[in-house]
DRENFI-775430 format. One record per residue (C-alpha): residue in one letter; residue number from 1; x, z, y; chain. Coordinates in pm, whole numbers. Each point is the difference from the previous one (the first is absolute). Layout:
! residues N
+------+-----+--------+--------+--------+------+
| code | pos |      x |      z |      y | unit |
+------+-----+--------+--------+--------+------+
|    A | NUM |      X |      Z |      Y |    A |
...
+------+-----+--------+--------+--------+------+
! end
This chain:
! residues 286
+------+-----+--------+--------+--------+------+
| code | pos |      x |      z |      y | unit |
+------+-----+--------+--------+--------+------+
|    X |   1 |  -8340 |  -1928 |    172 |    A |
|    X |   2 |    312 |   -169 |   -200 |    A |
|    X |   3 |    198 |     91 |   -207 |    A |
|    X |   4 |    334 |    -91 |   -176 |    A |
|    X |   5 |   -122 |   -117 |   -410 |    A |
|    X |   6 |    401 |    -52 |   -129 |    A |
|    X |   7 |    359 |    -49 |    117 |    A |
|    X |   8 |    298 |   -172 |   -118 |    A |
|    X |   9 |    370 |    -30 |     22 |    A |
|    X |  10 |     54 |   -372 |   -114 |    A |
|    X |  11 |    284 |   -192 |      2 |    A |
|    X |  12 |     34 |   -382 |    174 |    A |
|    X |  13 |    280 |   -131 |   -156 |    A |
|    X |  14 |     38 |   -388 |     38 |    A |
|    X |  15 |     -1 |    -37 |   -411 |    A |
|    X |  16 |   -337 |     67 |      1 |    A |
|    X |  17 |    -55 |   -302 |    144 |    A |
|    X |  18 |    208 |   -237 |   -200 |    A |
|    X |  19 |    -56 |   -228 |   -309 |    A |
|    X |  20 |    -27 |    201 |   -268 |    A |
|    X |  21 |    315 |   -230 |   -175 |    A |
|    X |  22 |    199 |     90 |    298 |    A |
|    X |  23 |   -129 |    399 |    -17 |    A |
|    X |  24 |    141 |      3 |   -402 |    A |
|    X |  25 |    317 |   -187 |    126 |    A |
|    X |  26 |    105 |    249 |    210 |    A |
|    X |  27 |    -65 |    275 |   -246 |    A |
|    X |  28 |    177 |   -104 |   -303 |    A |
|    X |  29 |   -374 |   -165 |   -191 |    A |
|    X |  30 |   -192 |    299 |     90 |    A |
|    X |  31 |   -302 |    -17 |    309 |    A |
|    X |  32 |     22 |    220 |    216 |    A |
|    X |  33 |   -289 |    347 |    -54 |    A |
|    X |  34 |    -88 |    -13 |    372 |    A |
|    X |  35 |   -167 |   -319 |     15 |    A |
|    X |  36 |   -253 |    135 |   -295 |    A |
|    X |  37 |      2 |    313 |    177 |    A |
|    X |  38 |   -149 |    -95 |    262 |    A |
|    X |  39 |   -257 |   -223 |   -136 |    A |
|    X |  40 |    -87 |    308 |   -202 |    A |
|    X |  41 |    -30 |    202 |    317 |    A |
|    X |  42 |   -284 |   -222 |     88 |    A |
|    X |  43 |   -192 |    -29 |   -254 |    A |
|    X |  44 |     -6 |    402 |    -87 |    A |
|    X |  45 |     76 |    180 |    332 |    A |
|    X |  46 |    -69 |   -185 |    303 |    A |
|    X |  47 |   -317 |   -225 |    -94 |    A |
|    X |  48 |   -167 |    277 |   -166 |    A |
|    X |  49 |    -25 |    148 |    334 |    A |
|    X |  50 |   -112 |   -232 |    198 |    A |
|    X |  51 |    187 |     71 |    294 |    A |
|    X |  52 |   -159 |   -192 |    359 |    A |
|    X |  53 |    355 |     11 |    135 |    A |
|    X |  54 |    363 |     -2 |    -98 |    A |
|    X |  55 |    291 |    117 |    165 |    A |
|    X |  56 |    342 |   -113 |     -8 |    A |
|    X |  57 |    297 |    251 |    109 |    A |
|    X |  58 |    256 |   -300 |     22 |    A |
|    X |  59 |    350 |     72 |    -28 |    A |
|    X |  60 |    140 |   -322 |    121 |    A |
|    X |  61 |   -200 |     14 |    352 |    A |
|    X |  62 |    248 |    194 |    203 |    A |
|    X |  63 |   -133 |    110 |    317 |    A |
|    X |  64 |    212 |    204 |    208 |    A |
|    X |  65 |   -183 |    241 |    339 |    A |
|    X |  66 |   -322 |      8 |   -186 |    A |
|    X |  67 |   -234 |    -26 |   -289 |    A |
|    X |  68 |   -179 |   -368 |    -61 |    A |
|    X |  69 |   -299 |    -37 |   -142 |    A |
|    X |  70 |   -139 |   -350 |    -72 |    A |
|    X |  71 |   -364 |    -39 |    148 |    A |
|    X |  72 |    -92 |   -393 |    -14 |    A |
|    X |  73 |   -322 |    -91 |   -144 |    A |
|    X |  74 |    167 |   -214 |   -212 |    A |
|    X |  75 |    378 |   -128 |    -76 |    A |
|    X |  76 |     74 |   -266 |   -217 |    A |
|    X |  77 |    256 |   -300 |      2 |    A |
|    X |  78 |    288 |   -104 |   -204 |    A |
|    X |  79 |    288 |    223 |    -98 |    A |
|    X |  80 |    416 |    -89 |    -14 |    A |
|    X |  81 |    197 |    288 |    -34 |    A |
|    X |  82 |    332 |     -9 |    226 |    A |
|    X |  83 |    129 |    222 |   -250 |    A |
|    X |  84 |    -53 |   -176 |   -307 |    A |
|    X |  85 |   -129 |   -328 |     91 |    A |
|    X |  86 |    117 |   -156 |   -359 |    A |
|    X |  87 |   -237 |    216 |   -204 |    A |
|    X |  88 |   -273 |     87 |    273 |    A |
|    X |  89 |   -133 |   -326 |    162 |    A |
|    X |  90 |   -270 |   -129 |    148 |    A |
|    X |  91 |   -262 |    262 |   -109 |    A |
|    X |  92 |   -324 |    -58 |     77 |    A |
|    X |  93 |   -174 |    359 |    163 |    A |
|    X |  94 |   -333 |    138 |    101 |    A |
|    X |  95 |   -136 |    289 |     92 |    A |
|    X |  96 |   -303 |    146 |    139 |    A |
|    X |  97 |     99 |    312 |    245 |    A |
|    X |  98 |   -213 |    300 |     86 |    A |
|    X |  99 |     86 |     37 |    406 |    A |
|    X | 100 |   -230 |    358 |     -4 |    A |
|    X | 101 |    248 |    153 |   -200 |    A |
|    X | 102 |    302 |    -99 |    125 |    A |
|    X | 103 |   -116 |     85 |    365 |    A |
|    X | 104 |   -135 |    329 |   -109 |    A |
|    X | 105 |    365 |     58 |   -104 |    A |
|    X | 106 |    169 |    -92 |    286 |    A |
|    X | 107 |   -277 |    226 |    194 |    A |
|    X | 108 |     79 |    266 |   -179 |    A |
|    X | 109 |    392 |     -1 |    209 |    A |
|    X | 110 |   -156 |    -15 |    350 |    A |
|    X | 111 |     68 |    288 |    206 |    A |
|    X | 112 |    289 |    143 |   -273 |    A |
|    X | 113 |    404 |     20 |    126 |    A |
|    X | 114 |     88 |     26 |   -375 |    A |
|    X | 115 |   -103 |   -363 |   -150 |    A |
|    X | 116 |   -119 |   -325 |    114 |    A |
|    X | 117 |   -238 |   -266 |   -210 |    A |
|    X | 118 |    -71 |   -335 |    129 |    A |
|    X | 119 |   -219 |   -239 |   -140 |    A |
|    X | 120 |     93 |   -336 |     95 |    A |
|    X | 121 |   -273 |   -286 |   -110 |    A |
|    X | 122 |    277 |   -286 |    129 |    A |
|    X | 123 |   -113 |   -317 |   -252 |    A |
|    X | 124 |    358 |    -31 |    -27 |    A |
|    X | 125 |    157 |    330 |    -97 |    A |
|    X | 126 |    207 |   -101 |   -250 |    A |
|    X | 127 |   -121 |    116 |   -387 |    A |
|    X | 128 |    348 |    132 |   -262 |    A |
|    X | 129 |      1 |    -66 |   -351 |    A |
|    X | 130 |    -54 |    410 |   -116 |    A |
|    X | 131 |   -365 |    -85 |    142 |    A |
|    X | 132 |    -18 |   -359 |   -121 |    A |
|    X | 133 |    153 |     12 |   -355 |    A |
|    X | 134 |   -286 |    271 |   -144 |    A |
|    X | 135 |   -275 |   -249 |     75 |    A |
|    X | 136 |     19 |   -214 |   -292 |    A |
|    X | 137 |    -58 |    327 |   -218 |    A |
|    X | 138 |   -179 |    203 |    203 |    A |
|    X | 139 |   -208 |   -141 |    242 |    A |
|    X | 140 |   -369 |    -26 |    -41 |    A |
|    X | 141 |   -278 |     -8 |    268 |    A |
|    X | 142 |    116 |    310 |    200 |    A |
|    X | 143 |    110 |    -11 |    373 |    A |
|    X | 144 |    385 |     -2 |     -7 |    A |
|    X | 145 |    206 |    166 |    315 |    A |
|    X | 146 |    341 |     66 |     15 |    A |
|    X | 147 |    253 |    257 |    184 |    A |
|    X | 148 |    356 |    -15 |     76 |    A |
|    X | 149 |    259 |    256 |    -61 |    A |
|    X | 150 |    159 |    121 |    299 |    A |
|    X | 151 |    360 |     -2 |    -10 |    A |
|    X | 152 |     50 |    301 |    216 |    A |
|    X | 153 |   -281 |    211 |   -177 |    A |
|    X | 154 |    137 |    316 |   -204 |    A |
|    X | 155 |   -176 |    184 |   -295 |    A |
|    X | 156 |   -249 |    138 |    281 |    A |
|    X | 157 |    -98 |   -269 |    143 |    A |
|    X | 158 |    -80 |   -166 |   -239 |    A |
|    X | 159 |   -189 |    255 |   -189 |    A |
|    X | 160 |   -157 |     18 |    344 |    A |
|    X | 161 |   -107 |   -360 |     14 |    A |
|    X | 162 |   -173 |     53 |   -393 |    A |
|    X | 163 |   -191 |    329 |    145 |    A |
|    X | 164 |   -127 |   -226 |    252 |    A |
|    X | 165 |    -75 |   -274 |   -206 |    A |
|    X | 166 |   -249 |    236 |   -221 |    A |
|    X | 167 |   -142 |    131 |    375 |    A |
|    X | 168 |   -126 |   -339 |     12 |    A |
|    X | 169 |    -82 |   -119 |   -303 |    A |
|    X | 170 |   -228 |    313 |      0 |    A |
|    X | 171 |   -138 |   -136 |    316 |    A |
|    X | 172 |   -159 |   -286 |   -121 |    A |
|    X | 173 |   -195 |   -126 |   -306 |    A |
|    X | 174 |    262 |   -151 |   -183 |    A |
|    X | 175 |    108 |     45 |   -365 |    A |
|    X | 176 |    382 |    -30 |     38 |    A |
|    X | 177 |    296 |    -69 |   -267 |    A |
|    X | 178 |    329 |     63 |    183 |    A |
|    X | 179 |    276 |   -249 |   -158 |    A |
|    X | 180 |    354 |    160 |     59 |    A |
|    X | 181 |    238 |   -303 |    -44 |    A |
|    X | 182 |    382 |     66 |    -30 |    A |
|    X | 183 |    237 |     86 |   -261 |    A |
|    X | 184 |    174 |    309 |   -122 |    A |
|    X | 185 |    388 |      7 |     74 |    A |
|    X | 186 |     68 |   -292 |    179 |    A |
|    X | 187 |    381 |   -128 |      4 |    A |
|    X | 188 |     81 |   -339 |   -119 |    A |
|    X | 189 |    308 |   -139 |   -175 |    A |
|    X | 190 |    289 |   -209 |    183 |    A |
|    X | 191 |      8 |   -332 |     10 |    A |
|    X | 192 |    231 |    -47 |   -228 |    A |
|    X | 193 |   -178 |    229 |   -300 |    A |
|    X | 194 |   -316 |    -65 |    110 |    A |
|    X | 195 |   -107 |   -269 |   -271 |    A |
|    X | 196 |    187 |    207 |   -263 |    A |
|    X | 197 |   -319 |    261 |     75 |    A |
|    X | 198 |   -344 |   -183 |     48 |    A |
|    X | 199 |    -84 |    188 |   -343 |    A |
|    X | 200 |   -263 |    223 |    -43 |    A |
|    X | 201 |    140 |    318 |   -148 |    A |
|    X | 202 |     69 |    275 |    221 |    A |
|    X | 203 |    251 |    151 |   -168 |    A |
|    X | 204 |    256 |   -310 |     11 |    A |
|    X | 205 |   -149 |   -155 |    345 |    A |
|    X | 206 |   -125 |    311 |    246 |    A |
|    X | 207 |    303 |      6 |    233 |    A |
|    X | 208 |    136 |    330 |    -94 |    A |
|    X | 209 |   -124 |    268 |   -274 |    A |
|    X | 210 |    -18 |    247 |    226 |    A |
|    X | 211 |   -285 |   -217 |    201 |    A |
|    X | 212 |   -147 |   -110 |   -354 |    A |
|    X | 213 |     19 |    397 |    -83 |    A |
|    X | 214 |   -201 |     54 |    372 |    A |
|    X | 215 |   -257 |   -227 |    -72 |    A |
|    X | 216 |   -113 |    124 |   -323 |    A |
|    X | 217 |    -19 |    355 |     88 |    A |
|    X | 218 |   -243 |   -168 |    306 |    A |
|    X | 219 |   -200 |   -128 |   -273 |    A |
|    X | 220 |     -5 |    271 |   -174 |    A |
|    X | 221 |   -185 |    202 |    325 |    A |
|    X | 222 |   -171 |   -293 |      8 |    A |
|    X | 223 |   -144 |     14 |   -375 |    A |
|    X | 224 |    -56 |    433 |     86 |    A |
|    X | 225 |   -175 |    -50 |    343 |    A |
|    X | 226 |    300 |    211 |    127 |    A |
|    X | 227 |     -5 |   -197 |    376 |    A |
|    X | 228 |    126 |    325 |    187 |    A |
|    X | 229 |    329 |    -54 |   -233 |    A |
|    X | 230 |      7 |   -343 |     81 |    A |
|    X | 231 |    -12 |     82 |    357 |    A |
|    X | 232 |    239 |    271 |      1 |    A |
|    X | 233 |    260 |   -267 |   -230 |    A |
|    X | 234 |    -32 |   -269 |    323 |    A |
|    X | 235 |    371 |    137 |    216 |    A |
|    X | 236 |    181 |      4 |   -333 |    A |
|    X | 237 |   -202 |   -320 |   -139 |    A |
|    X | 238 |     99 |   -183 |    316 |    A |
|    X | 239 |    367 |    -13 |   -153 |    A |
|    X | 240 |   -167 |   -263 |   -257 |    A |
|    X | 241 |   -146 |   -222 |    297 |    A |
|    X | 242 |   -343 |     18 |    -98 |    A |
|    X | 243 |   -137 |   -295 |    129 |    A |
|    X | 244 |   -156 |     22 |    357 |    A |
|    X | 245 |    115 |    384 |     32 |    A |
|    X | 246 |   -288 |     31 |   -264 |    A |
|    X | 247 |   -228 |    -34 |    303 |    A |
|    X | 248 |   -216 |   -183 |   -228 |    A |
|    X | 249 |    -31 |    278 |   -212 |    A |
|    X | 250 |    -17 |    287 |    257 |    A |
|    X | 251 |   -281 |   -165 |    174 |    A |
|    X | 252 |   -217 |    -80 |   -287 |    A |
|    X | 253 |     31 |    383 |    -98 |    A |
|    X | 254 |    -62 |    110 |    345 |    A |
|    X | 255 |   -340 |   -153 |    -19 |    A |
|    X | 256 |    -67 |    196 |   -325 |    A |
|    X | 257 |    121 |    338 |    127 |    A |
|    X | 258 |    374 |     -5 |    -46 |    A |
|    X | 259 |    132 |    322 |   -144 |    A |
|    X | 260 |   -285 |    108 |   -141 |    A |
|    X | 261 |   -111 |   -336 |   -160 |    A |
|    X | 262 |    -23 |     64 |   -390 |    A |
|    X | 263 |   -113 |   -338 |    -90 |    A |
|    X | 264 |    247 |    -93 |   -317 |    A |
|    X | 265 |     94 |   -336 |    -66 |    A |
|    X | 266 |    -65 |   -262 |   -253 |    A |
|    X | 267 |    278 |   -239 |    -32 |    A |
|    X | 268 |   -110 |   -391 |    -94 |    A |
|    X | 269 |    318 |   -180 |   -144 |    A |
|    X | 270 |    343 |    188 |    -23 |    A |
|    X | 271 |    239 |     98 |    254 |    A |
|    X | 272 |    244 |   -291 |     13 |    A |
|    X | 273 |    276 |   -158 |    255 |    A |
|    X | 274 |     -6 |   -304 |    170 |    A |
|    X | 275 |    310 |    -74 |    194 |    A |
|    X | 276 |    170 |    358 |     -5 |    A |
|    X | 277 |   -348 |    159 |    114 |    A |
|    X | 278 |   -208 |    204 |   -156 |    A |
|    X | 279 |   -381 |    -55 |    -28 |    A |
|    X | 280 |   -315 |     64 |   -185 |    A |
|    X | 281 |   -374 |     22 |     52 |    A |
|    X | 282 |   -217 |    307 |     -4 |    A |
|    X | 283 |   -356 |     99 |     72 |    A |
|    X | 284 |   -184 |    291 |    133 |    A |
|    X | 285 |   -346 |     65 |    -40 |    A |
|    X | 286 |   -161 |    166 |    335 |    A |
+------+-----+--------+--------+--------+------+
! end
């Protein structure tokens, strides 16, 4: 029988991939606490225990009538974002997949008239950076499957889709870390201010204080394993544009019993901006 050994909210952000010279550039000398933080993550949280599979809840895959689940043996190529191409380019990926897990997911949907999972094996289902940019830090010998965030889901459904993801983790014999990837509030700067903002601090660079304010009390649930508050927050939160209608979020918590999850957070790095959006990384223990 499996079972889920830790979960994360993580953020993706494209710094984490740069030079470190150009990371302290755009942050006034300083690095940014994310990039450590995640390394950190690895080396106390998610190696220690030896997970067989990770999964992604990727903010940037958009699907749109239903749930996708990634279910290839294997995926690996070369990466250019379209987004950023200038500071992600021509990364090199691979990834072993775990196929039983992601099609005991999507089994899990047959039959219902209130969600639909499809796992979808296509070699060439494209991969998004959320997934891509945590390998350098966190990627060790686990299986690594990812799963979009439907763009017409609501707090339900995608709760739904997490309930269903621990249905089938339990299923099989898999240890399982569940990686949600995607920021806090998630509204950038215009064009014109935007490079007068690439700074770190969240109290001169988070778009507005009243999303800055948002996040930290988030965290703060976070830190006191207070999910149901966190779920109950998500209509006014939305105001704030957490990123992916917090579907990453929602369906990682889903899998470890929603409401009534108690697991408290432990934050690695601080709680910074990048861009006008807020973002941070915390663990749970199972």
């Amino acid at each position: 029988m499996g079972e889920i050994v830790g979960a994360a909210v993580v953020s993706h952000v494209p710094p984490l991939v740069l030079p470190e010279q150009v990371r302290r550039e755009l942050n006034g000398g300083e690095d940014t606490s994310l990039f450590q933080g995640l390394h950190d993550m690895r080396a106390e949280k998610l190696g220690p225990v030896e997970a067989d599979t990770v999964v992604v809840i990727d903010s940037h895959w958009f699907t749109t009538i239903e749930h996708i689940v990634s279910s290839a043996d294997r995926r690996q190529g070369i990466y250019t974002s379209d987004e950023l191409p200038r500071g992600m380019s021509q990364m090199p990926y691979d990834m072993p997949g775990d196929r039983e897990l992601a099609e005991a997911w999507g089994a899990l949907s047959e039959g219902r008239d209130d969600t639909w999972i499809t796992p979808i094996d296509d070699p060439y289902l494209p991969v998004h950076y959320p997934t891509l940019n945590l390998l350098p830090f966190l990627q060790g010998d686990e299986k690594w499957i990812s799963a979009g965030t439907v763009q017409t889901g609501e707090t339900d459904d995608f709760l739904l889709f997490g309930a269903l993801l621990a249905e089938a983790i339990a299923s099989v014999d898999r240890r399982v870390v569940i990686l949600a990837s995607g920021g806090l509030s998630h509204r950038f700067w215009p064009l014109k201010q935007f490079r007068d903002h690439e700074g770190a601090d969240p109290d001169l660079h988070v778009r507005t204080p009243q999303a800055c304010a948002a996040d930290r009390q988030v965290l703060a649930w976070f830190e006191e394993g207070n999910h149901a508050a966190v779920i109950d927050f998500v209509p006014e939160y939305l105001k704030h544009a957490p990123e992916g209608k917090f579907g990453h979020y929602l369906t990682m918590i889903g899998a470890l019993g929603a409401a009534e999850c108690t697991a408290k957070g432990i934050q690695f790095g601080e709680y910074e901006a990048v861009s006008g959006t807020g973002q941070a990384h915390v663990w749970f223990d199972a």
